[in-house]
C-alpha positions in Angstrom: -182.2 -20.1 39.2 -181.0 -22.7 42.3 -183.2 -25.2 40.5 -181.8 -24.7 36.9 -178.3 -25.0 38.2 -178.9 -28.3 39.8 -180.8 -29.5 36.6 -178.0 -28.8 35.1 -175.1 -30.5 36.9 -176.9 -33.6 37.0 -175.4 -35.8 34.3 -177.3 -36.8 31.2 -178.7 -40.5 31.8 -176.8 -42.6 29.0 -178.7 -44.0 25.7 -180.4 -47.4 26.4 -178.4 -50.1 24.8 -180.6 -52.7 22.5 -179.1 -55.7 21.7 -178.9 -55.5 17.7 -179.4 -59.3 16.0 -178.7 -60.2 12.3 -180.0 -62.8 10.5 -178.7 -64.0 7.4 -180.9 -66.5 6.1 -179.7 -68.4 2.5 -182.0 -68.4 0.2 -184.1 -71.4 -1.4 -186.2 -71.5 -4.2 -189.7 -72.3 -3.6 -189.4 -74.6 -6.5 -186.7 -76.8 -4.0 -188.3 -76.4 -1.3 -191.5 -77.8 -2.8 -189.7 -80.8 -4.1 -187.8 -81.8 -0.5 -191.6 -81.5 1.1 -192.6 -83.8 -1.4 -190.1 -86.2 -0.4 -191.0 -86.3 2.7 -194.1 -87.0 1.9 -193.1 -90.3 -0.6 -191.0 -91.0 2.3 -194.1 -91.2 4.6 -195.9 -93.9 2.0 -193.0 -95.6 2.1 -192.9 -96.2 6.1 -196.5 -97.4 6.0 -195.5 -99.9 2.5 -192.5 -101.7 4.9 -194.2 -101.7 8.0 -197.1 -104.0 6.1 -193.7 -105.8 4.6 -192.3 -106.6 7.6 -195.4 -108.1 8.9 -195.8 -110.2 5.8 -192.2 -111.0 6.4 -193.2 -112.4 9.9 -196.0 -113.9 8.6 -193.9 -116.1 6.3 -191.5 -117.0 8.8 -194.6 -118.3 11.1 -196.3 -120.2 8.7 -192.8 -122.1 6.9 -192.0 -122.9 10.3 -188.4 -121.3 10.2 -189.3 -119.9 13.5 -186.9 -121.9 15.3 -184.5 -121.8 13.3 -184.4 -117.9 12.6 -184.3 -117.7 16.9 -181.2 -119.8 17.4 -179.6 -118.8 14.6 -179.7 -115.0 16.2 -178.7 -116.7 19.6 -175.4 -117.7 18.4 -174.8 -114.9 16.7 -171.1 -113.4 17.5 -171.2 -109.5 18.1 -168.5 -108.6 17.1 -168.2 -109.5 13.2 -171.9 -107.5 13.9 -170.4 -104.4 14.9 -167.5 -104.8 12.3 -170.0 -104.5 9.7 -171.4 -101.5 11.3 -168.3 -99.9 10.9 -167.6 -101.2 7.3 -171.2 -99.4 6.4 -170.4 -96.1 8.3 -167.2 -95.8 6.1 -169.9 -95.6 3.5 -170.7 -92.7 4.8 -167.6 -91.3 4.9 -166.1 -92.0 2.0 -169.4 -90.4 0.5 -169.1 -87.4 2.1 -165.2 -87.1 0.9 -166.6 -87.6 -2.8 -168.2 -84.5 -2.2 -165.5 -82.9 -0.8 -163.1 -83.8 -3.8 -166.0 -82.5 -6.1 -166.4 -78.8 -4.7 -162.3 -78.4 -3.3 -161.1 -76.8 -6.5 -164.0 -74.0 -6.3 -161.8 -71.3 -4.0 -165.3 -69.7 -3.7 -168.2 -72.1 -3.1 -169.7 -71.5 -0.1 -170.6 -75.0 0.6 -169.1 -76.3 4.1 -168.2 -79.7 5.6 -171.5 -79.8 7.6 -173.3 -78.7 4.6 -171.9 -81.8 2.4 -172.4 -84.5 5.5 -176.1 -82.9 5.4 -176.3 -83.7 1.6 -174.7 -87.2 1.9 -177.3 -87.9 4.6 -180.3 -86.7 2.1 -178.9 -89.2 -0.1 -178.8 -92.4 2.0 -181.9 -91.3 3.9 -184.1 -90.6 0.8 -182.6 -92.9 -1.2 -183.8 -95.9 0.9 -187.0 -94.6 1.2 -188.4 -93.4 -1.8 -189.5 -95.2 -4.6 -186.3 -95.8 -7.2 -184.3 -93.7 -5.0 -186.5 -90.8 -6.7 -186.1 -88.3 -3.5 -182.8 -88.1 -2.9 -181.8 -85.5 -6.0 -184.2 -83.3 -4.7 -183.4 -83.3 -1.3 -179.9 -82.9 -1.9 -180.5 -80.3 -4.1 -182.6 -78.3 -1.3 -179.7 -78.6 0.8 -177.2 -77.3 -1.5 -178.7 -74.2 -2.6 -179.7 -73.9 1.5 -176.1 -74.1 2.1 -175.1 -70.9 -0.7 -175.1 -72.5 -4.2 -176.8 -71.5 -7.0 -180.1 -73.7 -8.2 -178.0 -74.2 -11.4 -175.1 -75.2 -9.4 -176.1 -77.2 -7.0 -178.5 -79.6 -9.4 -175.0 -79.9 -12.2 -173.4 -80.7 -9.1 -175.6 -83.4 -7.8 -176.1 -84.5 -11.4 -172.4 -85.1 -11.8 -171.7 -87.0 -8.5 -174.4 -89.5 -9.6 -172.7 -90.3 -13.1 -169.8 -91.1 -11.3 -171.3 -93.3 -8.2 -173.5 -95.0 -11.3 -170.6 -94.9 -13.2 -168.5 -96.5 -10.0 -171.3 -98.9 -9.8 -170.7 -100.5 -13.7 -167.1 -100.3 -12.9 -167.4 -102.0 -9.4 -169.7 -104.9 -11.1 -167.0 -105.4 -14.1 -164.1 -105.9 -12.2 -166.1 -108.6 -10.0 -167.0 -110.1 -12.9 -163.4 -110.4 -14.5 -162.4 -112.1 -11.0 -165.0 -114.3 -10.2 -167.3 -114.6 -13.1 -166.0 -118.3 -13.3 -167.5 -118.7 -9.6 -171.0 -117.4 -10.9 -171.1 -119.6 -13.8 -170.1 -122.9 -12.0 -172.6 -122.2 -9.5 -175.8 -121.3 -11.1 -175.3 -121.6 -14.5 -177.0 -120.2 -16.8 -179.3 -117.9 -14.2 -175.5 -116.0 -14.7 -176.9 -114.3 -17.7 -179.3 -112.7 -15.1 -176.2 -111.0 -14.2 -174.9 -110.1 -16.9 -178.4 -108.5 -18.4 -178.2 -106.3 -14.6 -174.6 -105.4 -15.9 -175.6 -104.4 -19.2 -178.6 -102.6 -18.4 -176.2 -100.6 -16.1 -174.0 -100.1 -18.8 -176.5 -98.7 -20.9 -177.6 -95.8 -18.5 -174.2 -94.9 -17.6 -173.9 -94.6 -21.4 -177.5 -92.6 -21.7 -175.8 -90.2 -18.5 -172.6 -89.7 -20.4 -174.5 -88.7 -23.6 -176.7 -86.3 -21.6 -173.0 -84.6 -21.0 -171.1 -84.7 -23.9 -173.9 -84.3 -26.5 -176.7 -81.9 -25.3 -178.0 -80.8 -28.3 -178.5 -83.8 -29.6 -180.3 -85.0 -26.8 -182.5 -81.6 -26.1 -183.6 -82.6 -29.9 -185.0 -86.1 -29.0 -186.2 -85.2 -25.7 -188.5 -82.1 -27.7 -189.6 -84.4 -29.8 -190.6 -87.2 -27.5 -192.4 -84.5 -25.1 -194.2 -83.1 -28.4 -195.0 -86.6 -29.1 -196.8 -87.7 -25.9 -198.4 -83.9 -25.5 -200.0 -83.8 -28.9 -201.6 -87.4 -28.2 -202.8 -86.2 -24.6 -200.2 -88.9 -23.0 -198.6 -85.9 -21.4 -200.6 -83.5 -19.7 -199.7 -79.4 -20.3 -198.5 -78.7 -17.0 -196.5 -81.8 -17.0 -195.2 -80.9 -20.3 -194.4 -77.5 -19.6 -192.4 -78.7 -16.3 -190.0 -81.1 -19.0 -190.0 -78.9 -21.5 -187.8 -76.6 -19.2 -185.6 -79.4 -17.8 -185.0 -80.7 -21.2 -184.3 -76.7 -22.6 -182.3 -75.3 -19.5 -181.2 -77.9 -17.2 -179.4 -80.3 -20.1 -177.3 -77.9 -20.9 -176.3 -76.4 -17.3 -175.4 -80.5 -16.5 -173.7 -80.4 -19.8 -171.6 -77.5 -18.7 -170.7 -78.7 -15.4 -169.5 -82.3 -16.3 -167.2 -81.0 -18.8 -166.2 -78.5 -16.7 -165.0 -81.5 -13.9 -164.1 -84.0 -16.6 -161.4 -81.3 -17.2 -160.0 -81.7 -14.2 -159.1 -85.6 -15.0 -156.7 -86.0 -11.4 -160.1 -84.9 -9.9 -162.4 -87.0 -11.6 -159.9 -90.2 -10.9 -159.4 -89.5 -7.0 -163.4 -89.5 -6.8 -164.2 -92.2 -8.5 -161.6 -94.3 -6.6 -163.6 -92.8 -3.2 -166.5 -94.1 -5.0 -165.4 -97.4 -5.7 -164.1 -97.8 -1.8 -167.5 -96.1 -0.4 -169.4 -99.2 -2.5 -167.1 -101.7 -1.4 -168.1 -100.8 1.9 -171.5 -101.2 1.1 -170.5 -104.7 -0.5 -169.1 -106.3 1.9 -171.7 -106.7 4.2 -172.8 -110.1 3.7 -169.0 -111.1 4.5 -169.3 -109.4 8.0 -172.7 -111.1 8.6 -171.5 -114.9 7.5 -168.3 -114.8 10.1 -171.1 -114.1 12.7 -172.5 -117.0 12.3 -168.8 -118.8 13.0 -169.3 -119.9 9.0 -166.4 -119.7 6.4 -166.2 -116.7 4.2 -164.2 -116.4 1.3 -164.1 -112.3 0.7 -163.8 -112.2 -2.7 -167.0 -114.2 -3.4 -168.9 -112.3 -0.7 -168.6 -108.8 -2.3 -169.0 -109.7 -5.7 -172.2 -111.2 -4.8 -173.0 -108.4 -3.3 -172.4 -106.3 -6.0 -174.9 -108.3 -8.2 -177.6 -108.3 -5.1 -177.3 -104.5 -5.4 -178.0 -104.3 -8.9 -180.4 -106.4 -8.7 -182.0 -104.4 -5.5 -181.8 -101.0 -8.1 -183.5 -102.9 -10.6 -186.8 -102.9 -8.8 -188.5 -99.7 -8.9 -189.9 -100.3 -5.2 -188.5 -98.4 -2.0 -185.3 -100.3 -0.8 -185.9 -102.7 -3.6 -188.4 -104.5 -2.0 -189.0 -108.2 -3.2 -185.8 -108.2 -5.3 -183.5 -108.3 -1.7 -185.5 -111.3 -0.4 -185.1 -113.0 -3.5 -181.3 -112.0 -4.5 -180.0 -112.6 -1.2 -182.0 -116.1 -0.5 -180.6 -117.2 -4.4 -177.2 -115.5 -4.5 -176.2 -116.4 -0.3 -178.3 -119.7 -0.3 -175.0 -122.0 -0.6 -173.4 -119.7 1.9 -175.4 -119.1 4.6 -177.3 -123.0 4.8 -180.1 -122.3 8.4 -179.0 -119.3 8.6 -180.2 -117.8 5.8 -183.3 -116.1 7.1 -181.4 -114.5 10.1 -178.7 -113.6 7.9 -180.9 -111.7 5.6 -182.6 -110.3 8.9 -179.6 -108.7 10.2 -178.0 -107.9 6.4 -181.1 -106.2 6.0 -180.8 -104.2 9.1 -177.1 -103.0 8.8 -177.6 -102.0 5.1 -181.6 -100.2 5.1 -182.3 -99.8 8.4 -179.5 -98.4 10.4 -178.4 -96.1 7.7 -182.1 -94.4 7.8 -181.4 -93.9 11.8 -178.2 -92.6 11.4 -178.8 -90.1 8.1 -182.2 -88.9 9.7 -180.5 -86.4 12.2 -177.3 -85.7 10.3 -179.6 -83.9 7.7 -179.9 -80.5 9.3 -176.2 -80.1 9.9 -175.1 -76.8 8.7 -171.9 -74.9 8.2 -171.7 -71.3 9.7 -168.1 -70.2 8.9 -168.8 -69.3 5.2 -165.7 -70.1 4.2 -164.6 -72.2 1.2 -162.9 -76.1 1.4 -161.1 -74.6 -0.7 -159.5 -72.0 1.3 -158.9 -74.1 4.4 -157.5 -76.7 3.1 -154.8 -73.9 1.5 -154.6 -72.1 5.1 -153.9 -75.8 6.7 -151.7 -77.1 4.1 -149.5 -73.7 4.6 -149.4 -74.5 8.6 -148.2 -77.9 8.1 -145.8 -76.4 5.6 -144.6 -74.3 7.6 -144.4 -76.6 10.6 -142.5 -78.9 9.0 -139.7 -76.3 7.8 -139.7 -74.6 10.3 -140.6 -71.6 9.5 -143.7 -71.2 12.3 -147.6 -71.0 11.2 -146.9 -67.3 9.3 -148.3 -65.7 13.0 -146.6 -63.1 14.7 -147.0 -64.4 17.8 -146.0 -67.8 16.7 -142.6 -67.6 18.8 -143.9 -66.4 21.7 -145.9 -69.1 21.8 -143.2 -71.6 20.9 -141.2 -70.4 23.9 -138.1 -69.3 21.4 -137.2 -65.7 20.7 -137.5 -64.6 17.0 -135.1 -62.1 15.4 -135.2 -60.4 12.2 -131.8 -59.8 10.7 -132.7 -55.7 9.8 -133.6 -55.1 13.5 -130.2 -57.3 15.0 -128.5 -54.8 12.6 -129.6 -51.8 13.9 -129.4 -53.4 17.6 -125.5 -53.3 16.9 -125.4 -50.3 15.7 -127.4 -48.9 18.5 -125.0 -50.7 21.1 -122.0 -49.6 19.5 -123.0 -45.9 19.8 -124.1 -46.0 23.2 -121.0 -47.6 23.8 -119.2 -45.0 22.3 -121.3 -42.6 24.3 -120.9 -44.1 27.3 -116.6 -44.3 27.2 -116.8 -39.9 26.2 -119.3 -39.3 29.7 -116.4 -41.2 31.9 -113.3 -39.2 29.9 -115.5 -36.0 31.1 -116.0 -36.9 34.5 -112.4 -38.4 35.3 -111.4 -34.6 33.8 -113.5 -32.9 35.6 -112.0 -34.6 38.6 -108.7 -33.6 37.9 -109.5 -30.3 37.2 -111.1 -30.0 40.8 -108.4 -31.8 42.5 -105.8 -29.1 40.6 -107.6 -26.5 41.8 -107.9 -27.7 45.1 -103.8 -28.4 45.2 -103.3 -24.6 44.2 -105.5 -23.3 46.8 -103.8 -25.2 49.5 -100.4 -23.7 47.9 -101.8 -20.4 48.5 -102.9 -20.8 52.0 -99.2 -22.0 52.8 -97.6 -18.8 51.4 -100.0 -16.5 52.9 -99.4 -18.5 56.2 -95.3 -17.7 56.0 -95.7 -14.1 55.5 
């Protein structure tokens, strides 16, 4: 009995604690997934294609004897225009990353994040400078979209979209050079400017073959059967190849369709992104400019960035990763005049600022993610009320807000009832002293009478 009595005054041992971990892993179709590893793997071809490029490259320079040349002009070279244009170029970034932003902010529930979007914009620069005719960056945006929350659907309408308008800015970019120094072309070389103007007009054309895949679906889900039951029917066109179109052209049309009208609604939108479009390309135009002042050469700016502009579309022209053997030739023809000896160490470091570096910089940026979960949309409203509020006065909308200002805050109900409060107490306070001031008298009467008393019975 001793023994059950101790078991049973010794406390129960508590429950083991284990440490309980959630994961909450976004879904990805294997279809994306498969099509970012197959990027990867273009994007491994491609290293092996520049690497034999850039010892060609070398090669050239050994046997032209511009050896010499290339190595002093690099000596003289002045830093800090350099490191200028690296700063120009990672406002390209940027300002890429803000077109984004402007083109999922309306949504109050897409679950896309900051960190999500500078992953995406990454994708883009990395895959499209090394992939044949930029043909891996959709993909791998894509991936990282749905990775981030978005629907499949969603995410490829909204990929879709942001490339009409950075093509689109592209056209627009390329006009407006034009108009201003299309005189400066044709004095220079000629008749070679119709070059240009065929790179301007074959932009135009797909821009306009984009814009029709938006506004007129149907139409073009008829031609695109037809051209698919075309090639299959005469073996061109293999099934499974067939069967993979035949469900972009059916289903995805129509979901791009959907989602540019649905943006192209929203016209201040559309206008504030394009504008971030046309200042992210600028960026990307303006190289050369940075590049010539290195050199301690005159640069007029104008000149430099619409030539630019045509090098680019000249560079997009050429279905090759990076555009390789259409930048050599564009930037030797269009910067010739420019650059004089220091054409071939101008191109060099061009080259490096604009492909190069932007592959080093995009390659770790691409597996940023976003863990609040919480929409642009919502912080931007939660922020703008702060500021709001800052700038009335009216505090951040916390209760603590005061407090931590240092001030005292006071609601007009509770001074109210404060007063009311103080004036009763008041009024309580004024009876207690009336009592005891005639409670005193009272004693000191009876105390008067009692003395009287003792007197008289003393005489007697």
């Amino acid at each position: 009995m001793a023994e059950e009595q101790d078991t049973q005054k010794k406390p129960k041992a508590a429950p083991k604690k284990v440490a309980l971990k959630v994961s909450a892993v976004r879904s990805v179709s294997p279809a994306d997934n498969a099509a970012d590893k197959k990027s990867m793997g273009q994007v491994r071809k491609t290293v092996v294609f520049l690497g034999f490029v850039a010892v060609a490259y070398a090669l050239y320079l050994v046997f032209t004897g511009q050896v010499d040349e290339f190595v002093t002009s690099l000596a003289g070279v002045d830093m800090s225009w350099i490191v200028a244009g690296v700063v120009c170029f990672l406002f390209y970034y940027v300002f890429g990353i803000l077109a984004y932003v402007l083109s999922v902010a309306a949504d109050p529930d897409c679950p896309v994040g900051i960190r999500d979007l500078m992953s995406v914009e990454a994708s883009g620069v990395f895959f499209m400078r090394l992939t044949p005719n930029s043909a891996g960056a959709p993909p791998a945006q894509i991936f990282r979209l749905t990775r981030a929350g978005m629907s499949a659907g969603a995410a490829s309408a909204l990929n879709f979209t942001r490339t009409i308008i950075y093509e689109t800015g592209e056209g627009v970019f390329a006009a407006i050079m034009l108009l201003f120094c299309g005189s400066y072309f044709y004095e220079t070389f000629g008749d070679v400017t119709l070059v240009g103007l065929f790179l301007f007009g074959f932009k135009v054309v797909q821009v306009a073959g984009f814009v029709a895949l938006c506004l007129l679906p149907k139409p073009v889900m008829a031609v695109g059967n037809w051209a698919l039951r075309f090639a299959n029917r005469r073996k061109w066109l293999k099934d499974d190849k067939y069967e993979k179109y035949y469900d972009v052209v059916n289903t995805q049309v129509m979901e791009f369709s959907r989602a540019f009208k649905r943006a192209a609604v929203n016209v201040p939108e559309m206008l504030a992104t394009m504008g971030v479009t046309l200042l992210q390309l600028g960026c990307m135009y303006a190289l050369p400019y940075f590049v010539l002042r290195s050199f301690g050469e005159p640069a007029d700016f104008m000149i430099c960035l619409a030539s630019g502009s045509m090098l680019e579309l000249l560079v997009n022209a050429v279905p090759l990763p990076g555009g390789a053997g259409g930048a050599e030739v564009g930037f030797a023809y269009l910067f010739k005049g420019m650059y004089g000896i220091h054409l071939t160490a101008g191109f060099v470091i061009w080259r490096a600022i604009e492909y190069l570096l932007p592959v080093i910089i995009a390659a770790p940026c691409m597996g940023l993610r976003s863990t609040s979960g919480e929409s642009i949309n919502r912080r931007v409203k939660r922020v703008w009320k702060r500021v709001r509020g800052f700038v009335s006065g009216r505090g951040t909308g916390s209760k603590k807000a005061g407090g931590a200002r240092g001030g005292v805050t006071v609601k007009p109900g509770a001074k109210k009832k404060a007063v009311i409060a103080g004036s009763k107490k008041a009024a309580g306070g004024s009876d207690v002293e009336a009592r005891i001031a005639a409670g005193k008298a009272a004693a000191a009467a009876k105390k008067a009478e009692a003395e009287k008393a003792a007197e008289a019975a003393g005489e007697k």
